[in-house]
C-alpha positions as CSV (number, residue, x, y, z in Angstrom):
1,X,65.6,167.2,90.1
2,X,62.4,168.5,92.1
3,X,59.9,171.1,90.8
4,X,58.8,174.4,92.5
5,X,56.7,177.0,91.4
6,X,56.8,180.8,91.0
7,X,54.4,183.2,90.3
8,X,56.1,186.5,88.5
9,X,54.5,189.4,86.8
10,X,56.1,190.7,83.2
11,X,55.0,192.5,80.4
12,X,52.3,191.5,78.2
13,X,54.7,192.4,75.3
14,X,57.6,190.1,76.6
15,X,55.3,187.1,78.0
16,X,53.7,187.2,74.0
17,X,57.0,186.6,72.9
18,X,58.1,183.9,75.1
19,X,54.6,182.3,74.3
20,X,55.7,182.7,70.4
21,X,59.6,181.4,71.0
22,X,58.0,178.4,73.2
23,X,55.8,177.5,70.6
24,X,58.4,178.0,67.5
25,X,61.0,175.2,69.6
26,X,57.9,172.9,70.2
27,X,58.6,173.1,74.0
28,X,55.8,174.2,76.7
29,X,56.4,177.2,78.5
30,X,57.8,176.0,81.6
31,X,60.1,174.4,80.0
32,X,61.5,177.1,77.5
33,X,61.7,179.3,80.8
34,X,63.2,177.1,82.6
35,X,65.9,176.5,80.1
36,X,66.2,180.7,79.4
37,X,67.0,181.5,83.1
38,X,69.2,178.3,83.7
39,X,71.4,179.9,80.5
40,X,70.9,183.2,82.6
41,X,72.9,181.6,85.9
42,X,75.3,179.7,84.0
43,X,76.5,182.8,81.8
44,X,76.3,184.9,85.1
45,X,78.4,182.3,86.8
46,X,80.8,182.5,84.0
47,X,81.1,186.1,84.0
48,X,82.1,186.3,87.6
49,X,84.5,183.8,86.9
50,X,86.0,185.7,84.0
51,X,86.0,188.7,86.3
52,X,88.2,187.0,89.1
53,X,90.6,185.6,86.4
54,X,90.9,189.1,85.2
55,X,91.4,190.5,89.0
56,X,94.0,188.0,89.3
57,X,96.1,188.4,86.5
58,X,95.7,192.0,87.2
59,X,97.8,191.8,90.1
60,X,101.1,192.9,88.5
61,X,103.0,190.1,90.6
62,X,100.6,187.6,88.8
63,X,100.8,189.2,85.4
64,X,105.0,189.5,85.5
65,X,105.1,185.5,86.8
66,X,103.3,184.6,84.0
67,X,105.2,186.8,81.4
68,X,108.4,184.6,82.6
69,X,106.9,181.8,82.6
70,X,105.4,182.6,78.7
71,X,109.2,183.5,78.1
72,X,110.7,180.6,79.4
73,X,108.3,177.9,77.6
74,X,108.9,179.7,74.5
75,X,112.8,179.9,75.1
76,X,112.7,176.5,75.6
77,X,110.3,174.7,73.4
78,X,110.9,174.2,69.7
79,X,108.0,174.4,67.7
80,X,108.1,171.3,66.4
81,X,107.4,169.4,69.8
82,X,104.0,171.2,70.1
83,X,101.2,169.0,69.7
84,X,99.0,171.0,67.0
């Protein structure tokens, strides 16, 4: 993976703190950034994800195919042949 650079502007307050956290994990700065925003993507990634399941079992077509299909396994599956 390559390298680029930003320059950003933040407040004192917060940059002290990401100073302190950096320094409490032993990791330089760059790196402890680095790692905070690519958390930031993945959770945002995950969110809009989460929010297209939800839009498609919204549709109430969707949401009564799968409430037959939840029916059916469970009309037709005995306990017992569950793997847990």
């Amino acid at each position: 993976m390559g390298y680029g650079k930003i320059s950003i502007t933040i407040p004192e307050e917060i940059l002290e703190e990401i100073k302190e956290l950096a320094q409490k994990r032993e990791t330089k700065l760059s790196h402890f950034i680095s790692d905070v925003l690519a958390d930031k993507i993945r959770r945002s990634k995950e969110e809009s994800f989460v929010q297209r399941i939800n839009e498609i079992f919204g549709d109430p077509e969707v949401a009564e195919e799968q409430r037959l299909m939840a029916k059916d396994i469970a009309d037709t599956t005995d306990v017992e042949e569950l793997p847990w």
